[in-house]
TORSEVEX-202913 format. One record per residue (C-alpha): x, z, y. Coordinates in Angstrom, 1 decimal, padded with zeros to 4 digits, always signed. Layout:
> X, Z, Y
...
//
This chain:
> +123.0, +208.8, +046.7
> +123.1, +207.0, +043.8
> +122.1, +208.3, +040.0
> +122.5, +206.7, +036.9
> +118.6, +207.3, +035.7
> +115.4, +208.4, +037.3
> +111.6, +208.4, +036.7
> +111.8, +206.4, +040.3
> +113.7, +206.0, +043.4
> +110.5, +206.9, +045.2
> +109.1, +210.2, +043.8
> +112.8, +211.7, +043.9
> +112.6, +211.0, +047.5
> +109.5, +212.5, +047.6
> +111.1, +215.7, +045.7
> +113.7, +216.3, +048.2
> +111.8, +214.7, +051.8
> +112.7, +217.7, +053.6
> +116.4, +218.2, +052.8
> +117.4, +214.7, +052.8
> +118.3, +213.0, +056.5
> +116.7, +210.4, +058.6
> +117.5, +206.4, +057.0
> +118.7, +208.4, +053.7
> +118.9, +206.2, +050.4
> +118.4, +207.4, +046.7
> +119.1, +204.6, +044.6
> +119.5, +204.3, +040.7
> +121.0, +202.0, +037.6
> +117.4, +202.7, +035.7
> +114.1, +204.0, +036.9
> +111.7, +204.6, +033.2
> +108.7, +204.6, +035.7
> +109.9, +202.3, +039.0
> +106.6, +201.7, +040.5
> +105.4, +198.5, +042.3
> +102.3, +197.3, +044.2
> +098.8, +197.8, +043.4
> +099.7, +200.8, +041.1
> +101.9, +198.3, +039.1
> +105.2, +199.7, +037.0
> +108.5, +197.9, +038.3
> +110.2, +196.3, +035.8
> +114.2, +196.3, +035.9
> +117.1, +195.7, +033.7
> +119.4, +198.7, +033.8
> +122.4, +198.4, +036.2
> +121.5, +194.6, +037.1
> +119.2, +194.5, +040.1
> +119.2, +197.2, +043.4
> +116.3, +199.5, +042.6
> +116.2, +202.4, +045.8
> +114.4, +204.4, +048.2
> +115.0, +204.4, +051.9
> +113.4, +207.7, +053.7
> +112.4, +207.2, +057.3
> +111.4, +209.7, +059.5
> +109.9, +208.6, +062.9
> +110.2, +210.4, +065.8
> +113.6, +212.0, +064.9
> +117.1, +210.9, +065.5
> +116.3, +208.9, +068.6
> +114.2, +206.8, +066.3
> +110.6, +206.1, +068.2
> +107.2, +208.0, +066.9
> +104.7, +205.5, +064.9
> +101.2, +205.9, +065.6
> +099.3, +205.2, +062.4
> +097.7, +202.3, +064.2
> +101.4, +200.7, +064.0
> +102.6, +201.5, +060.7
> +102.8, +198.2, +059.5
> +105.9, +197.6, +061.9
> +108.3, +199.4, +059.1
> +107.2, +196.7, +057.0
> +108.2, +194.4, +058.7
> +111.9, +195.8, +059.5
> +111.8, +196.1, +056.0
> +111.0, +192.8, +054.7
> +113.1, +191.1, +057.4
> +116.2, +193.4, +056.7
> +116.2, +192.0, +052.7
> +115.9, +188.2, +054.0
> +118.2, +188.7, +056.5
> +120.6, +190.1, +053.5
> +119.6, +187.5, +051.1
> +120.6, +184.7, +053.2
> +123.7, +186.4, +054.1
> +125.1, +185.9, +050.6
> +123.5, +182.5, +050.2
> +119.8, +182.8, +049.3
> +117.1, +180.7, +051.4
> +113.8, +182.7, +051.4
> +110.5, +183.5, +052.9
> +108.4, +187.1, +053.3
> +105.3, +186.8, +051.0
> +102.8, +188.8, +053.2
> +102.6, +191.5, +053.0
> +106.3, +191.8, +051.9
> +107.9, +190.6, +048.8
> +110.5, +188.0, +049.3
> +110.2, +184.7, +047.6
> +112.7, +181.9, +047.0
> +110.4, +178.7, +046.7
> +107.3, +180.0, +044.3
> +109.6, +182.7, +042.7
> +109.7, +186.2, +044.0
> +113.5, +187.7, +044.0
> +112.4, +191.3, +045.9
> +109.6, +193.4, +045.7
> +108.2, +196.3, +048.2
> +106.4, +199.9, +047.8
> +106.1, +201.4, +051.3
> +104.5, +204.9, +050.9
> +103.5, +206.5, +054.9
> +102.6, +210.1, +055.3
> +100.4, +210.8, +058.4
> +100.2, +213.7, +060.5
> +097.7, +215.7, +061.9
> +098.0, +213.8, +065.0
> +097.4, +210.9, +063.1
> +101.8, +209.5, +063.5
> +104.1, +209.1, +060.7
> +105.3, +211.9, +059.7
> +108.0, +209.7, +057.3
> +108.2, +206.4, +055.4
> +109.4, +206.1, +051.7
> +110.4, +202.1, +051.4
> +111.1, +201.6, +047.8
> +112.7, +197.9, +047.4
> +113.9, +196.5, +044.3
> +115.7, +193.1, +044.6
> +116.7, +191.1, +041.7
> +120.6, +190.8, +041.4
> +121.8, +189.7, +038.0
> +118.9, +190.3, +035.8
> +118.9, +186.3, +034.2
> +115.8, +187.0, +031.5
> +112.7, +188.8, +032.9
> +109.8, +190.2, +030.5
> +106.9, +187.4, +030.0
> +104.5, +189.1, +032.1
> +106.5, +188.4, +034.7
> +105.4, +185.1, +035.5
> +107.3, +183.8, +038.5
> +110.5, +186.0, +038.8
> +114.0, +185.0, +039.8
> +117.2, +186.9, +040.7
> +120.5, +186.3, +043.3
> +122.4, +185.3, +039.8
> +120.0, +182.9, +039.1
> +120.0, +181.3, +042.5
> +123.8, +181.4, +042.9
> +125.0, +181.1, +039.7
> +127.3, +184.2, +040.0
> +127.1, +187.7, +039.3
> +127.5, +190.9, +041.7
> +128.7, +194.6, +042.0
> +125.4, +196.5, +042.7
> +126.6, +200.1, +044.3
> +129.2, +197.7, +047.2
> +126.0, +196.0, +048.0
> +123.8, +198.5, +048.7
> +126.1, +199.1, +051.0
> +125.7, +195.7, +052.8
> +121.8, +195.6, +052.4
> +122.3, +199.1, +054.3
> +124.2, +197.7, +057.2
> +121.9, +195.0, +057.9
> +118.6, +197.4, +057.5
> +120.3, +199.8, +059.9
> +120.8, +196.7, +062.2
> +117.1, +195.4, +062.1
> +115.9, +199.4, +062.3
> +117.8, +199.6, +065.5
> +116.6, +196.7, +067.2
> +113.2, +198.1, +066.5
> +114.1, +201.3, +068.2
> +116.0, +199.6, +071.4
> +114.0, +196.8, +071.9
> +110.6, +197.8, +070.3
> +108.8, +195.4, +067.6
> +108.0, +192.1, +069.7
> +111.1, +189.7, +068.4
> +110.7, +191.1, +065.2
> +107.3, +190.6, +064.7
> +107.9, +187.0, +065.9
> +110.8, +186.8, +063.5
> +108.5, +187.7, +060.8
> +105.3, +185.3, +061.6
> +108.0, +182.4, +061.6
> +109.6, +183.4, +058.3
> +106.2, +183.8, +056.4
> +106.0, +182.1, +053.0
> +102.9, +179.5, +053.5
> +103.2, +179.6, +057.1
> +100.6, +177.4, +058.8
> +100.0, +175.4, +055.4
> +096.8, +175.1, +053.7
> +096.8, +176.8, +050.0
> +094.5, +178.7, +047.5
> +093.2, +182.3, +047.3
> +091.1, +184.6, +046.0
> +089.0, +186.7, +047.1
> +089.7, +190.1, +045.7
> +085.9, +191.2, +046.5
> +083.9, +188.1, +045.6
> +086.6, +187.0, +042.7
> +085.8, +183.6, +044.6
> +088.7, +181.1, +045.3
> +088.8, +179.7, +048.9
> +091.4, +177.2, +050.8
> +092.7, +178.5, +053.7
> +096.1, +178.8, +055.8
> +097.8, +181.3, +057.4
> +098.1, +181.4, +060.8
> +099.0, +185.3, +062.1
> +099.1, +188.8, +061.2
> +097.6, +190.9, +063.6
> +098.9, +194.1, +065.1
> +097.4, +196.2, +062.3
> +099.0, +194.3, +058.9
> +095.8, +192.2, +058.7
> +096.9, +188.5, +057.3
> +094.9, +185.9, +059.4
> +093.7, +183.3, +057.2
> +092.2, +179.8, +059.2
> +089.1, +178.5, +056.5
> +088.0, +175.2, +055.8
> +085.0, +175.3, +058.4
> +088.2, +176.3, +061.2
> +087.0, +180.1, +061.6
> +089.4, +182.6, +061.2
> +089.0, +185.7, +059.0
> +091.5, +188.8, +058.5
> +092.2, +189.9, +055.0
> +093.9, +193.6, +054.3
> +096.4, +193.7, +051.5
> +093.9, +194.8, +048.8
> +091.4, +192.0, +049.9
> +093.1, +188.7, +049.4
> +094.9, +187.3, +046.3
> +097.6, +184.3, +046.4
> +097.3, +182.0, +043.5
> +100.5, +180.5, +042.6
//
């Protein structure tokens, strides 16, 4: 369902969890408080970029229960159903762990997935909040890196036809997930991570200390594996490691 203005995508889908049916979307021209990673606010022009919220609800529909111990697996049907979209209308790119999508060193989509656990310790549901840059061409300055599809193409879009086609490829990836379980997509996703196997700079969200590294994995958990300098390996949780661009 689309509406013209909300406070955010998310916390509307949060507002109606129980009426609203498994793979639902709520998507709007203008969030006032779209919120982002880390607690951030998610910054959109109105009616130029594809701001929404997708509800998942495991266990339902013929869709398989998550344990918690796999949640990270609806991350990655998330982050590999905007790439595969992106390069169906042209757009090269790579899934910055743990999932934004970048285009070189620019990021064109961003990710909030909020999981709700049981008693029993499953997922109850998934809110995946994903705003990708359409036709947005000038970006506030504390954005430092942004780009958009019109930037990349050259061309503009209509927003509400695709959502539409971003739907149709996430319902594809979901499904694979269900039928076939999360192995090929998993090793979609390790081979379509942004720095890949090649050493670069982070930080150390704990220490504030910088350190080379590379990427070499995520584990089954969500955990980025990280290869140091001295060739031992060390897993980094999304709060834990910074990328320095």
């Amino acid at each position: 369902m689309w509406f013209n203005t909300l406070d955010s995508t998310q916390e509307e889908v949060k507002r109606r969890v129980e009426e609203l049916d498994n793979a639902s979307v709520v998507a709007a021209l203008y969030q006032t408080a779209g919120k982002g990673q880390r607690g951030n606010k998610w910054s959109s022009a109105t009616g130029e970029n594809l701001t929404f919220s997708i509800l998942i609800k495991p266990g339902r529909d013929g869709a398989p229960p998550i344990p918690a111990a796999s949640q990270f697996n609806l991350s990655i049907v998330s982050a590999l159903a905007v790439k595969e979209f992106l390069e169906s209308i042209g757009i090269n790119c790579k899934i910055k762990w743990p999932n934004d999508i970048y285009v070189g060193n620019k990021k064109i989509c961003g990710m909030l997935i909020e999981n709700k656990l049981d008693s029993w310790g499953m997922v109850a549901h998934s809110i995946i909040g994903i705003g990708i840059n359409i036709n947005q061409t000038a970006f506030p300055p504390e954005l430092v890196n942004p780009t958009s599809a019109a930037l990349q193409l050259n061309r503009s879009f209509d927003i509400r036809p695709l959502l539409e086609d971003f739907m149709a490829t996430f319902t594809s990836v979901l499904e694979e997930f269900i039928i076939q379980g999360a192995d090929s997509l998993r090793k979609r996703f390790l081979e379509s991570l942004y720095r890949l196997g090649v050493k670069h700079t982070y930080r150390d969200l704990g220490t504030g200390s910088e350190f080379t590294g590379k990427i070499i994995d995520v584990g089954p958990d969500g955990r980025v594996i990280i290869e140091l300098q001295d060739g031992k390996t060390k897993p980094f949780s999304f709060k834990e490691i910074g990328y320095i661009i």
